[in-house]
C-alpha positions, 0 to 999 in steps of 0.5 A, spaced: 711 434 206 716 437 211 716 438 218 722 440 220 722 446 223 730 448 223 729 452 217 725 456 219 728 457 227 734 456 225 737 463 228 736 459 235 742 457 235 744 464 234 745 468 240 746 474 236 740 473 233 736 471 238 736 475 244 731 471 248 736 465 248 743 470 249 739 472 255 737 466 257 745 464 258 746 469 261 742 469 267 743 465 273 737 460 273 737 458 281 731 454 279 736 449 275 741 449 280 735 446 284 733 441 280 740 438 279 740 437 286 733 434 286 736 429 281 742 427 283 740 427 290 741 420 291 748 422 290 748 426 295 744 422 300 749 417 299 756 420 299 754 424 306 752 417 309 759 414 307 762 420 309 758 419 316 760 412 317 767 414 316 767 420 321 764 415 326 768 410 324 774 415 325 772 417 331 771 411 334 778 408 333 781 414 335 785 415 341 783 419 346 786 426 347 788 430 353 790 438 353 794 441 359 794 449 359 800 452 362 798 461 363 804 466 363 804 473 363 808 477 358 809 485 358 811 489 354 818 491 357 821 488 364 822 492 370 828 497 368 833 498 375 838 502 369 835 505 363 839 502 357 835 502 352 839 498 347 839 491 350 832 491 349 829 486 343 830 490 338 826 496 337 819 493 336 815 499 335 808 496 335 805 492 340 803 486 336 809 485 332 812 484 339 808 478 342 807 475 335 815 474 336 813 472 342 809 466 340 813 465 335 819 463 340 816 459 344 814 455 337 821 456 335 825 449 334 830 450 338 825 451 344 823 445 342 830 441 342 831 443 349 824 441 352 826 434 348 833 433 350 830 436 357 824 431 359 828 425 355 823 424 351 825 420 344 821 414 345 815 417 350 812 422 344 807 420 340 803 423 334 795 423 336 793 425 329 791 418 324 795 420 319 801 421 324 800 414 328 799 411 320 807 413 319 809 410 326 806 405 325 809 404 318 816 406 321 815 411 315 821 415 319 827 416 316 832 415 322 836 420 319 831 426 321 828 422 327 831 429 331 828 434 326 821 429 326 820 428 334 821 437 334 816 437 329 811 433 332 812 436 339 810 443 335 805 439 332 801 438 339 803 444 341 798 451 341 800 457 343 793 463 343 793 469 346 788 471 352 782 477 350 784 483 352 789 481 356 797 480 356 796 472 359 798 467 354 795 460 354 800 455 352 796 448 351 799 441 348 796 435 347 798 427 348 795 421 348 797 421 357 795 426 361 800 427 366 805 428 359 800 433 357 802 437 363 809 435 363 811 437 356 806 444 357 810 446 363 817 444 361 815 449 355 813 455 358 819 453 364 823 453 357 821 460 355 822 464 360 829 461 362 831 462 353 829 470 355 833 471 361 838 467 357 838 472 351 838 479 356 844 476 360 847 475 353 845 481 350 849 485 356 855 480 356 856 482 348 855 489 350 861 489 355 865 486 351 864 490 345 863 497 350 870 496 353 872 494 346 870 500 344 873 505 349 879 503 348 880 504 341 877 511 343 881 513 348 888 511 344 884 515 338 883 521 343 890 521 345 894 521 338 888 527 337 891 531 342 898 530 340 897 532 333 894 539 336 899 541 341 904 539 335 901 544 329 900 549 335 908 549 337 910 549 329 906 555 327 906 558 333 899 559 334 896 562 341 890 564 342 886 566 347 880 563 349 873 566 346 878 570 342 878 567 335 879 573 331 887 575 328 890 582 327 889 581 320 882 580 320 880 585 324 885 590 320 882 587 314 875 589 317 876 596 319 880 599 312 872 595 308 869 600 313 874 606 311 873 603 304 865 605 304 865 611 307 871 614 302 865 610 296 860 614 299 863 621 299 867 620 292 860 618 289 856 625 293 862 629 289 861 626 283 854 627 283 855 634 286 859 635 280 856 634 275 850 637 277 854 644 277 857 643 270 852 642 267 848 649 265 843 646 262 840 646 269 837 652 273 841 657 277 837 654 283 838 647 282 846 648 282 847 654 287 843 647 292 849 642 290 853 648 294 853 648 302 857 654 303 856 658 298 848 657 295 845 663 299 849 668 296 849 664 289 840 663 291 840 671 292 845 673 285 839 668 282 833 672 285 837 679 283 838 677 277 830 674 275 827 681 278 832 685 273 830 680 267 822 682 269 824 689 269 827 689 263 821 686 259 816 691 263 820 697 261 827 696 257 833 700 259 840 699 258 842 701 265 838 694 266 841 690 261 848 692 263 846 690 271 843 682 268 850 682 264 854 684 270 850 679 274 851 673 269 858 674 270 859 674 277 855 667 278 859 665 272 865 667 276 863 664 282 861 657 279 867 657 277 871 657 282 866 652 285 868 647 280 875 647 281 875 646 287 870 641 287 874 638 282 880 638 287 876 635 293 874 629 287 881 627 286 884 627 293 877 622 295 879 618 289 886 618 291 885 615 298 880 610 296 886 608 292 891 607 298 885 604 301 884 598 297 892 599 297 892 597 305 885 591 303 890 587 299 895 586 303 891 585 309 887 580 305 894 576 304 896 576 310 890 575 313 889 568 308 895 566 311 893 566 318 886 563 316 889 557 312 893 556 319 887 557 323 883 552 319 888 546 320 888 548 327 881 548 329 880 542 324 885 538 330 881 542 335 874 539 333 877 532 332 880 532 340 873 535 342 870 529 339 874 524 341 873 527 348 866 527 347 865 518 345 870 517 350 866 519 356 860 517 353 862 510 352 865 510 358 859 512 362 855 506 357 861 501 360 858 503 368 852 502 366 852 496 363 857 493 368 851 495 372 846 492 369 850 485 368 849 484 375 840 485 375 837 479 374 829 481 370 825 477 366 818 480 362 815 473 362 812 470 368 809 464 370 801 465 373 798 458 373 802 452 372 800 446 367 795 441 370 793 434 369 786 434 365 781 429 367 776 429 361 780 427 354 779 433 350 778 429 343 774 426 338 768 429 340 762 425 337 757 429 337 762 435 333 765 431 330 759 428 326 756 435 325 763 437 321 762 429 317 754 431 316 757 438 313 763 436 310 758 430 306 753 434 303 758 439 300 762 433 298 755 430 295 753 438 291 760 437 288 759 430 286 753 432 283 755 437 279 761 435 277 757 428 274 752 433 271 758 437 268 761 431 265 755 428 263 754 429 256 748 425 255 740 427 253 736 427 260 731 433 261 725 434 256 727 442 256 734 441 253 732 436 249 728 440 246 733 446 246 738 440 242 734 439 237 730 445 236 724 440 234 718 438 238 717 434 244 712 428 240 712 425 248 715 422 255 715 416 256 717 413 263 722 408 266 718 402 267 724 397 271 723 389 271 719 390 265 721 386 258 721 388 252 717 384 250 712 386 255 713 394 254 712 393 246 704 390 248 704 396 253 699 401 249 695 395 248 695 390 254 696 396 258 690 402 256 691 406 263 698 405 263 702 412 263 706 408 258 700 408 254 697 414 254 704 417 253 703 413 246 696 416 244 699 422 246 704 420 241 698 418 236 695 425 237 700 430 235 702 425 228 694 426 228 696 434 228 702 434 224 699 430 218 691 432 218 693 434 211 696 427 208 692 421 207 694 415 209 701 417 212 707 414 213 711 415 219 719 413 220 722 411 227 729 410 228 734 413 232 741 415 233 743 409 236 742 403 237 739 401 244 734 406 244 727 403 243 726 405 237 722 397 235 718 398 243 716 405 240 714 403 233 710 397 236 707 401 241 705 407 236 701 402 232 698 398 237 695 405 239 693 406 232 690 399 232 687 401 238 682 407 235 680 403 230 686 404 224 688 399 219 695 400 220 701 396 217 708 395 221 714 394 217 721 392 220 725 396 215 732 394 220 734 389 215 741 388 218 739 386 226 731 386 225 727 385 231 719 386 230 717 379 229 721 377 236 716 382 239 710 380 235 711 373 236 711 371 229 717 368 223 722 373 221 722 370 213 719 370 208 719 379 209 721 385 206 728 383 203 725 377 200 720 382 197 726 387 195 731 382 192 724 378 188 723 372 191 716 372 193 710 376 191 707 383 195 701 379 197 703 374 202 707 380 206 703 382 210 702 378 216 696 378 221 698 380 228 695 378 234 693 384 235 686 387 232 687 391 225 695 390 226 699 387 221 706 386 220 711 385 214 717 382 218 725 383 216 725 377 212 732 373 210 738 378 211 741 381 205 748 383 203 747 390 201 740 393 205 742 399 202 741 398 196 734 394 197 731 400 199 734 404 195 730 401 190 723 403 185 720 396 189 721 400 195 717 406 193 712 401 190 711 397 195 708 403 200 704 406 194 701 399 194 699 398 201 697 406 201 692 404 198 689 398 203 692 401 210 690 407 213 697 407 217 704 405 215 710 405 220 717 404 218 721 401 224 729 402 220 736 402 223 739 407 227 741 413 223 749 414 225 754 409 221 748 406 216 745 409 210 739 405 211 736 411 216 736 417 211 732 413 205 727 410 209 727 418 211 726 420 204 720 416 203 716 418 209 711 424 210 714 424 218 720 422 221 720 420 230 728 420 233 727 416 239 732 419 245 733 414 251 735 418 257 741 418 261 744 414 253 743 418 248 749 423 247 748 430 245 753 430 240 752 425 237 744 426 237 745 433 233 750 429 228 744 424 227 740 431 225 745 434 222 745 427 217 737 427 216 737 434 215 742 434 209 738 428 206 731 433 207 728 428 212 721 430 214 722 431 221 717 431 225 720 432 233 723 428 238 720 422 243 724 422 249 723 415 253 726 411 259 726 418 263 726 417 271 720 421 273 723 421 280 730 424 278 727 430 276 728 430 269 721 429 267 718 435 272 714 438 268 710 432 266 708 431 272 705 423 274 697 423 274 694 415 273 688 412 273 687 409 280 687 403 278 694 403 276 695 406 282 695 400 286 700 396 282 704 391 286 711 395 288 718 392 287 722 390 292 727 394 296 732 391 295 731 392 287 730 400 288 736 401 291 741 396 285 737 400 280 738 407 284 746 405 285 746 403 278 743 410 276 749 413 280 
């Protein structure tokens, strides 16, 4: 009979497949979070009290340390007596940009080697971290860095900070000495302030040098400059007035374009007139308009002439016609000697436009020769007017900075020289305890998940089940001081224990499992050894005794068999004698001390136990204590690296795998399913056992005893702390 459910919920495993277990590792479950804390508190407890014990321990052995604080003014700019930008420190545009400088100066490595060389303070410096008093005290010091290490350590002790809201710096150092405290503080900020005043005095001697320098090389650059212009101007024989920088050329140039457009202009009108008079297309009117003399006599030959042509139309005569041809003749006449004139106006405009772009062209030769000499020499003209230009400003820069190399300003200011502290500054006790608690319960919450996350092994009955994908038959707890011998008797020697009643819980859901079958037999085994599969069986089949069944316990681990130890009886003759044909099935069967109880031991060991069990004496052999038992448990070997275990499987009707908490690992657990799935094993669930009900693992099975139980005697102290150290 099958009771195993992977088949049937075998799409757990498959998130795909099953939403509820996708959403499930999704989710953040705060919960479990909780619960490793509570599991592993005393992990916790114990690293955060080590960590105490050591921040105190530190704090008590360290030396006292004192603060002195020396408080200086820095502006942003000193007080200008000569306005010369360019000595500043650099263009630093925003404010905090320039007192980060500041603060970055004052911690610099050249500060500090003057301070040192200052105060002679080679063999007076000291570190007051632990760390650094380990190094001295190793002479771990390399005498070829001992320089760059007493400047390394002074700026180690010392603190520059800020002063809210204010332009006020504190700067502190720290020392073992309080009037040295005081002493190297002081010296710091003595030391700033003269390095700036130094570096201003610095700016403006390098100034001068490189001003005088400089007017120097303009003034012998403007003079060769001049000399160049008065040169080219005498070779070219260039005057020119000043204001007046246009030539003859040019100007005649300019007045032969405005001729020259004006002469367009008029040839354009005649053109344009000319052609309106020729063209005979054109009304009478329009082209006696292009006249200006003679278009009111042509405008009233016109008038004539239409009010003929009417006449004509009206009542035609031969007086009138020979008047219109008259007429006609007469205009005809008369615009033709317009177009000749016009005709002669056109070619004498055509003529002097030629002369003129004549006079353009030889007034633009000669002008681009003037223009050409006038370029050169205003070239050198504009060079000498720049030359003059840097030369009088370098030279007015020169006076100022002459000026200013004799004023002595300072942007830093001394306010409230370092004192010497009477109070240490550290190790503050109480502080210094709070930080150790902190840091200790962070270490100890690392701790403990990082052994959860590295413990692989089989601890709370909901992964369990999660594993194995099979029932949880029961919980047993962790009984310390107990032998094995007594917690095999637990169930019967105990009745009120939670030991026992775990097993009749056990008993029941076999019950339910196997209503169905009659005279059942159930295999324990487990997946390694070490597990409590023998206390298991033995328990399971006192309780059975227990509620009035015949029950028949064999111990099939024939290769390192252990029942007849806890029973207290002979290991031989038993099964593998049976097996191998040594002894007849009637003298089996061994009567334990406890009621309806009877034990078949493992007998003498055999060379090949697989072989044994495999074969038809085996299946005979249960056939016929079926007949006479109500109840047979098989107690085999353990499942992984044996044959053994997947056979007796095969001739039960459920199979219990016994987990012990905290050491049975989860692969190899689901390896030593796997094996019995393939040999289709009846399995009919898990029994997790020795769980640490305080731990946390076994939460949901609460820790309801009779009250007699209850009052139990108690283990000692000192017993608790070595099994809770070893639980670590």
């Amino acid at each position: 009979m099958q009771y195993d459910k992977h088949n049937t919920n075998q799409n757990r495993n498959n998130p795909a497949q099953n939403p509820n277990l996708m959403k499930a590792q999704d989710n953040l479950d705060l919960r479990e979070f909780g619960r490793t804390l509570a599991r592993r508190r005393r992990m916790i407890l114990l690293v955060t009290a080590v960590t105490i014990f050591l921040t105190l321990l530190i704090t008590l052995f360290s030396k006292p340390v004192y603060r002195a604080t020396a408080t200086v003014q820095i502006e942003r700019e000193a007080a200008k007596v000569v306005d010369i930008d360019f000595l500043g420190a650099g263009d630093i545009r925003d404010t905090r940009d320039f007192y980060q400088t500041q603060f970055e100066l004052i911690r610099s490595r050249a500060l500090a080697a003057k301070v040192i060389s200052s105060l002679n303070l080679g063999e007076k410096l000291s570190s007051t971290s632990i760390l650094g008093q380990i190094k001295e005290w190793l002479h771990l010091v390399d005498k070829e860095r001992e320089q760059a290490a007493l400047e390394e350590l002074l700026l180690d002790n010392l603190t520059v900070e800020p002063v809210k809201n204010s332009r006020l710096v504190a700067v502190s150092y720290t020392s073992s000495e309080p009037g040295q405290a005081a002493e190297i503080a002081n010296a710091v900020v003595r030391t700033f302030k003269d390095m700036n005043t130094e570096r201003r005095l610095s700016a403006t001697s390098e100034a001068k040098e490189y001003l005088d320098k400089s007017v120097q090389e303009t003034k012998a650059k403007l003079d060769e400059s001049e000399a160049r212009l008065n040169q080219y101007a005498r070779e070219h024989e260039i005057f020119q007035l000043e204001g007046e920088d246009s030539t003859t050329s040019a100007f005649a140039l300019k007045q032969l374009s405005e001729e020259l457009v004006k002469v367009q202009k008029q040839r354009i009108e005649q053109e344009s007139k000319l052609e309106i008079l020729a063209d005979k297309n054109r009304s009478l009117s329009d082209r006696a308009g292009v006249l200006e003399h003679d278009a009111a006599y042509l405008q009233e030959l016109g008038q004539r002439l239409d009010k003929l042509k009417v006449q004509q139309r009206e009542t035609p005569n031969n007086n009138i016609t020979t008047q219109i041809d008259k007429l006609e003749q007469d205009i005809g006449l008369e615009i033709t000697a317009r177009l000749d004139t016009m005709k002669t106006e056109l070619d004498a405009a055509k003529k002097k436009e030629a002369l003129i772009r004549e006079g353009m062209a030889r007034a633009k030769t000669e002008a681009m020769q003037e223009q050409d000499s006038a370029s050169a020499y205003n070239t050198l003209k504009r060079e000498v007017a720049t030359n003059q230009e840097l030369y009088q400003n370098l030279l007015q820069r020169l006076k100022e900075v002459n000026i200013a190399g004799g004023v002595n300003t300072n942007n830093i200011a001394i306010i409230d020289p370092a004192q010497a502290p009477l109070e240490k500054f550290k190790p503050n006790l109480p502080t210094n305890l709070l930080f150790g608690s902190l840091l200790g319960v962070l270490l100890g919450i690392a701790a403990a998940f990082m052994r959860e996350f590295l413990d692989d092994t089989v601890s709370d009955a909901g992964e369990l089940e999660r594993i194995t994908q099979l029932p949880l038959l029961g919980v047993l707890a962790e009984t310390p001081g107990v032998g094995s011998g007594q917690m095999a008797r637990m169930s019967v020697n105990k009745p009120r224990s939670p030991i026992a009643e775990a097993f009749r819980s056990l008993r029941t859901s076999l019950r339910f499992q196997l209503q169905d079958v009659e005279k059942p037999i159930s295999f324990v085994t487990s997946t390694n050894a070490s597990e409590g599969k023998s206390t298991t069986s033995v328990n399971l089949a006192g309780s059975y005794a227990s509620a009035g069944n015949k029950v028949l316990l064999i111990d099939a681990d024939l290769r390192n068999p252990s029942l007849h130890k806890l029973m207290g009886i002979k290991a031989a003759p038993g099964l593998a004698n049976y097996l191998s044909g040594a002894i007849d099935a009637r003298t089996l069967a061994q009567e334990t001390d406890i009621h309806n109880l009877y034990l078949i031991p493992a007998g003498g060991l055999p060379n090949d136990p697989t072989e044994l069990l495999s074969s038809p004496s085996m299946q005979a052999l249960l056939d016929a204590f079926r007949k006479e038992f109500d109840q047979i448990i098989l107690d085999g070997p353990p499942v992984l690296g044996l044959a053994d275990a997947p056979i007796l499987a095969s001739l039960s009707h459920a199979t219990i795998v016994t987990v012990r908490a905290g050491h049975t690992r989860k692969g190899m657990l689901e390896n030593a399913l796997t094996r019995l799935r393939r040999s289709h094993a009846p399995l009919a669930g898990v029994l997790l056992n020795r769980v640490d009900l305080d731990s946390g693992y076994g939460y949901e099975y609460g820790s309801y005893v009779y009250q007699a139980e209850s009052v139990e005697a108690k283990h000692s102290a000192f017993s608790k702390w070595i099994s809770a150290l070893k639980k670590l």
